[in-house]
N, C-alpha and C positions, 0 to 999 in steps of 0.2 A: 537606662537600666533602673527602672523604678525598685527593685527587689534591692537592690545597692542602698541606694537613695535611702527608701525605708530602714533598714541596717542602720546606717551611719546617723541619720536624724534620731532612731530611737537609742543607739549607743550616745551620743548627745545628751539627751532628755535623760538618763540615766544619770550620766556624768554630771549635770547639774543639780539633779536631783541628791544624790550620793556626798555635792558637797556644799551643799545646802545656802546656797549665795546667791538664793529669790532669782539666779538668772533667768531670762525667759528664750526662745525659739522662734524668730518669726520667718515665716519660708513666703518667697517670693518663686515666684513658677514663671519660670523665664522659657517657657516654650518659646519657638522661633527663632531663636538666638543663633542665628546659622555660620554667624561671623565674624570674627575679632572684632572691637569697636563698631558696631550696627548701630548701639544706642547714638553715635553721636551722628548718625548719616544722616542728610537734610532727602526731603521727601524723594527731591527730582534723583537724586543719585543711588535711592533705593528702587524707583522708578525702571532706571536703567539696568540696576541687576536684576529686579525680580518681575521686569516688566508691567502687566495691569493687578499684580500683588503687591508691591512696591507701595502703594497709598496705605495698604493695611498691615504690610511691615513696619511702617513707621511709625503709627497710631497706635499699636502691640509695644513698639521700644520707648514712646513716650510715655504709655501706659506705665511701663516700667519701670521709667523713671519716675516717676510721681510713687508708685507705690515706695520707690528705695529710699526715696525723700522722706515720706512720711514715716518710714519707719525709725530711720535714723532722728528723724525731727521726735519722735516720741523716746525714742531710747535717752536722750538727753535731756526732754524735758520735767 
């Protein structure tokens, strides 16, 4: 439901804007995400559920993780 999505992210940006605490926004676009703990599923077991998509289900959830790394690694530093 991107029309949601939009809503809530610019009710946000509002909200922080409104209370003026430099907070910032950073959105990660977690397409794919078809299933409770995915990120932590090793290749061959994504493999088995999503068949010959499986290699780039998993390379999409690593992807993932790296970006939520790095954002949290910037949020603190």
């Amino acid at each position: 439901m991107p029309g949601m999505t939009d809503a809530v992210l610019q009710f946000l940006k509002l909200n922080l804007a409104q209370h003026k605490n430099n907070g910032t926004i950073q959105e990660i676009n977690a397409d794919g995400m078809a299933i409770p703990g995915l990120v932590n599923l090793e290749a061959e077991k994504l493999e088995k559920i999503f068949g010959a998509q499986g290699q780039a289900v998993y390379e999409n959830a690593q992807s993932l993780l790296k970006q939520a790394y790095q954002v949290g690694k910037n949020l603190v530093s």
